[in-house]
C-alpha positions as CSV (number, residue, x, y, z in Angstrom):
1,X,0.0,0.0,0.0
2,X,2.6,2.6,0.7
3,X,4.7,1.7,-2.8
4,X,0.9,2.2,-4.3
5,X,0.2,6.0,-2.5
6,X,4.0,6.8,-3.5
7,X,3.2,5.7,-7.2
8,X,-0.4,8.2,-6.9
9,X,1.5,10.9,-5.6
10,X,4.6,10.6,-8.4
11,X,2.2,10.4,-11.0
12,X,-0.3,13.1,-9.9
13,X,2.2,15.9,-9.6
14,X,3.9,14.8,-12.7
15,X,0.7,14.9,-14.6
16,X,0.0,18.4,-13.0
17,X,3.5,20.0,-14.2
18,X,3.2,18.2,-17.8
19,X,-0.8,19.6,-17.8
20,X,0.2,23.4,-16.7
21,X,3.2,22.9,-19.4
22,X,0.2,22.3,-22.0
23,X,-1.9,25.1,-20.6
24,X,1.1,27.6,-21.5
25,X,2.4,26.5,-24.9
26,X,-1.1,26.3,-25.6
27,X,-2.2,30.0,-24.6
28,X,0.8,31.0,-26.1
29,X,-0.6,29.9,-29.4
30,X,-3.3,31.3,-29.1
31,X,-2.1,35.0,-27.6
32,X,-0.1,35.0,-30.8
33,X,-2.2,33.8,-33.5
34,X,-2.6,36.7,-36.1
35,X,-5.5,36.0,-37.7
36,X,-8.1,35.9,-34.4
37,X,-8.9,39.2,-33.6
38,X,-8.8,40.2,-29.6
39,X,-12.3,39.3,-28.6
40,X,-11.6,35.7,-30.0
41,X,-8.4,35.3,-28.5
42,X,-10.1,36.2,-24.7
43,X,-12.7,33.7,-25.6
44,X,-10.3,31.2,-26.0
45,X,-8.7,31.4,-23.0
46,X,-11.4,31.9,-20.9
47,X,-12.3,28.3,-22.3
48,X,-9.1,26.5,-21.5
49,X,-9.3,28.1,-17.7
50,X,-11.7,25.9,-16.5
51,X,-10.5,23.2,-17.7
52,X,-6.9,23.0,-16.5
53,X,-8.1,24.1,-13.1
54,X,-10.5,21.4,-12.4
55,X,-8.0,18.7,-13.7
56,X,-5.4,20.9,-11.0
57,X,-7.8,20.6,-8.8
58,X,-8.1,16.9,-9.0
59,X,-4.5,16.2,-9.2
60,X,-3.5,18.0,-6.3
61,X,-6.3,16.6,-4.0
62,X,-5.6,12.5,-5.5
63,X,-1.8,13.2,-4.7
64,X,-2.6,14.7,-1.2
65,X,-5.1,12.3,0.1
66,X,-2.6,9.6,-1.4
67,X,0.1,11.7,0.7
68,X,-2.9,11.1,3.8
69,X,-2.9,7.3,3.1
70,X,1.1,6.9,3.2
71,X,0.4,8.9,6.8
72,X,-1.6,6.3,8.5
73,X,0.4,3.4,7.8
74,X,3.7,3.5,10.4
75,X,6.3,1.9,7.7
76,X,7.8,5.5,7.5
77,X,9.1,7.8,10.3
78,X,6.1,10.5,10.6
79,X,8.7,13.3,10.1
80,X,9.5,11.9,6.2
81,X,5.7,12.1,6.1
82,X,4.9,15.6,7.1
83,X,7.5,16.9,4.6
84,X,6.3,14.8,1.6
85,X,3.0,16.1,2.6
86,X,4.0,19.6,3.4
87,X,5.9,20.0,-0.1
88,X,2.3,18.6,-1.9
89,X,0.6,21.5,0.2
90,X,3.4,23.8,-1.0
């Protein structure tokens, strides 16, 4: 179980950093696209806002209740557990 919550947390905040990495390049695109006038371009990234911050939003909370789990079991000391959960809080 606590291999399994480490593996959750890894591949939560990895997804979240490769997901906000998407969220740039892609308003970059769009922010610089020529042919979309102003008014389209804010449409567009009022669409993509929502988006990327419900899928942060579920990230962030899978890897910290993962970081909850790896708390209750005592295979770790509880002071390498407060800072893995502490830096997910960060």
């Amino acid at each position: 179980m606590q291999s399994l919550s480490l593996v959750i947390i890894r591949f939560c905040l990895s997804a979240w950093v490769g997901a906000a990495v998407i969220f740039v390049i892609n308003g970059v695109q769009d922010v610089t696209y020529q042919p979309f006038d102003s008014l389209i371009r804010d449409q567009l990234i009022t669409l993509h806002f929502p988006v990327y911050y419900t899928i942060a939003w579920v990230l962030l909370t899978g890897s910290f209740l993962s970081s909850l789990l790896l708390r209750t079991k005592n295979l770790w000391s509880r002071k390498k557990t407060n800072l893995i959960t502490t830096l997910i809080m960060l």
